[in-house]
Structures are given as C-alpha cells and as structure tokens.
N, C-alpha and C positions, 0 to 999 in steps of 0.2 A: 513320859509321865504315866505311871500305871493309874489306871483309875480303884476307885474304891471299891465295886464290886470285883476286880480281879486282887486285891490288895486282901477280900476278906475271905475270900476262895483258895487263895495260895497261901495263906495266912494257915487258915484251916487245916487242909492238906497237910501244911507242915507241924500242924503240932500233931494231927492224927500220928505221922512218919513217927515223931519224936517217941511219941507215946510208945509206941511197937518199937524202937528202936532199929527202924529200917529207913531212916535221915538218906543214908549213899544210895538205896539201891531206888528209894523214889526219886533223888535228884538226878541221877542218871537216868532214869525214865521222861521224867519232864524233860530232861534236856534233849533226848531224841524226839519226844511231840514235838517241840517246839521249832528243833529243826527241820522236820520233815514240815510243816506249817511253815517255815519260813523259804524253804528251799525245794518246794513241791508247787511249782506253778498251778494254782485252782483248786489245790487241797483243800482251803479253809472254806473256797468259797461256794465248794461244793457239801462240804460238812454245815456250812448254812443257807444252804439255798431250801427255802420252801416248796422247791419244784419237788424236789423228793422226800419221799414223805419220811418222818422223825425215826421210826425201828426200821428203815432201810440206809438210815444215816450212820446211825448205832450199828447194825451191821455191818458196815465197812469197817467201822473202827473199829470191832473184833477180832472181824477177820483180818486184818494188818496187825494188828497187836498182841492178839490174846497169845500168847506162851514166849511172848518175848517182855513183857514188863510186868509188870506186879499185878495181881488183880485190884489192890487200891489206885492204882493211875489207869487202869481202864474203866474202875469205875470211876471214875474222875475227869475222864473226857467225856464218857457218856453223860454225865452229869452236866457238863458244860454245854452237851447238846441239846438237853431235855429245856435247859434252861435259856437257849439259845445266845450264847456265850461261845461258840466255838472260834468269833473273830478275837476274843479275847485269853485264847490258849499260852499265847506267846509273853504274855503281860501275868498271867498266873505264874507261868515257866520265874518269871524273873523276880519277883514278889516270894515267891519259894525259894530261889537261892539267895536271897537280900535275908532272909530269917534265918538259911540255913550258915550262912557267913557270920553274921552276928551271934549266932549259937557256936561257935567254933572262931571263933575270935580271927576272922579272915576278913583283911582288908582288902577289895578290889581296889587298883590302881592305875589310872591311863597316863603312860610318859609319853609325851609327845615332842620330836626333836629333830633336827631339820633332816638329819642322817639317820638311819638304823644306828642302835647302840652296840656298841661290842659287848662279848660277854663278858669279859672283866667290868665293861663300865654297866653294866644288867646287876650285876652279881654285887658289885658297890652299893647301886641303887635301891636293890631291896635289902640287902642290910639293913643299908641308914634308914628306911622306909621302917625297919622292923623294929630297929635299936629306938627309935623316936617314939613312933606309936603303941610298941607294946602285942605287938597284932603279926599274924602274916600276911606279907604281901603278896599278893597274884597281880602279877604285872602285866598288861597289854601295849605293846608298844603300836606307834602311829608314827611316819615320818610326813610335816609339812614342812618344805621349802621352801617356806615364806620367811620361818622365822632364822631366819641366817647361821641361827648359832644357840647356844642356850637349848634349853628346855622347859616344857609345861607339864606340871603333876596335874591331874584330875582325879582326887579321890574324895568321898562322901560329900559326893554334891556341890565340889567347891576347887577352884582353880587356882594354883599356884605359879605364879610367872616366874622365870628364871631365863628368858629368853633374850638376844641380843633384840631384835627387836621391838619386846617390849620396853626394855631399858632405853631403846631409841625414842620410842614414841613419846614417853615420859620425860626425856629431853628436851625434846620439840616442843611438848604442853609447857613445860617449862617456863621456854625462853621465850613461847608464843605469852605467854600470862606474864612474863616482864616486862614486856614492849612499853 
C-alpha cells in the first residue's frame, strides 16, 4: 500500500516529467533509485539516519547519481531527504509508474500458474489480456505449486481465479454447505 505522502510526491514528479515531456527518461531513473534502495543492503537507512547530518546525506546522493539521471530525480531524492522521506523512495518509485501506465494505457499483470508458462501460452495470454481490456499488457509471471493446474490473473487490485484448486475448493464449500 503506498501511502499518501508518497502517492502525492510521485504524483507530482510525474506530471512535472509529463509537462517536459521527459515521462521515459524519469521513469528509468526512479526505477534505478529504487532499485539501488531496495537491492543495497543500508542504503535507505543510511540516507535516513540522523547520525549524519542532512548535506552530507544529499551528498552521497550526488555523488552516486549526478550525470547518471536527470537533474529532476536528483532533485527529487534530495527532496525526499530534506523532507526525511528517503524510507519512502521505493513507494514514490511505484506511484510514478502507476500514473505513468495509466497515461500510456499499460496494464500491469501478475499470472500465476503452478508451472512456468510457455511462450506460445505468454503470447495467448496477453493477447486476450489485450483484446479484453483495450490496454497493454506487461505481464510478470510467478509459479505456485499449490495450485495444481489452472491459473491466477492479478491485475488492478483484484484477482481472478482460474485455478484447479480453486474450482476444488468451491466444491468442497459446496458439498460442505449441502450436508
């Protein structure tokens, strides 16, 4: 769940992009903060620790950044630091591409299926995914082995069963609620 101050921050951000019409080259920026934030053991939590003090915090994030992404996303981490938001980089990161998808009519998708999908049965899926909604699909696949067979869509907040599993369990309610 992103919270509201990252929701109005990444919000922000992105219509600034829009405006300059530089949308790809900030969302490829946010997406390496974010990664480095997520994939940087003590990044964040040295980018909020009060032990050091606020323009030696802002410093680092210069010096790791400056001539590698835009100066609006370093001013925009700086920002997050001034503001002491830097635990919340990864939640602006995604609140940014949630606007930037919606402004370019892109559906994130999560298929989930007990196997890897093949790529003829990938290349079906977002079709139909595409033909249905009207939108492109960007598809992430996830395999759990729980659910035998079948598959589960997870797109805009909301889960679609198609699983053998699931159809089993709804059998079981079933027969249990006939007794």
């Amino acid at each position: 769940m992103i919270s509201r101050k990252a929701k109005t921050y990444g919000s922000s951000l992105y219509d600034l992009a829009a405006e300059e019409g530089l949308e790809d080259r900030i969302l490829s920026d946010m997406q390496a903060l974010s990664s480095a934030a997520r994939d940087i053991p003590g990044y964040v939590r040295l980018l909020s620790s009060p032990a050091v003090p606020l323009e030696e915090r802002k410093g680092l994030v210069r010096e790791a950044w400056e001539g590698s992404i835009h100066p609006y996303s370093l001013n925009f981490a700086c920002l997050l630091l001034d503001h002491g938001m830097a635990d919340e980089l990864c939640q602006c990161a995604e609140e940014y591409k949630n606007r930037y998808d919606d402004a370019h009519g892109i559906l994130q998708v999560t298929a989930v299926s007990a196997v890897p999908l093949t790529s003829e049965e990938r290349e079906r899926l977002v079709r139909a995914i595409e033909t249905r909604t009207g939108k492109k699909a960007e598809l992430t696949e996830k395999t759990d082995s729980s659910l035998i067979g079948g598959m589960r869509l997870e797109m805009n907040g909301k889960a679609y069963e198609g699983s053998v599993s699931s159809h089993l369990d709804a059998l079981r309610r079933l027969l249990e609620d006939n007794r």
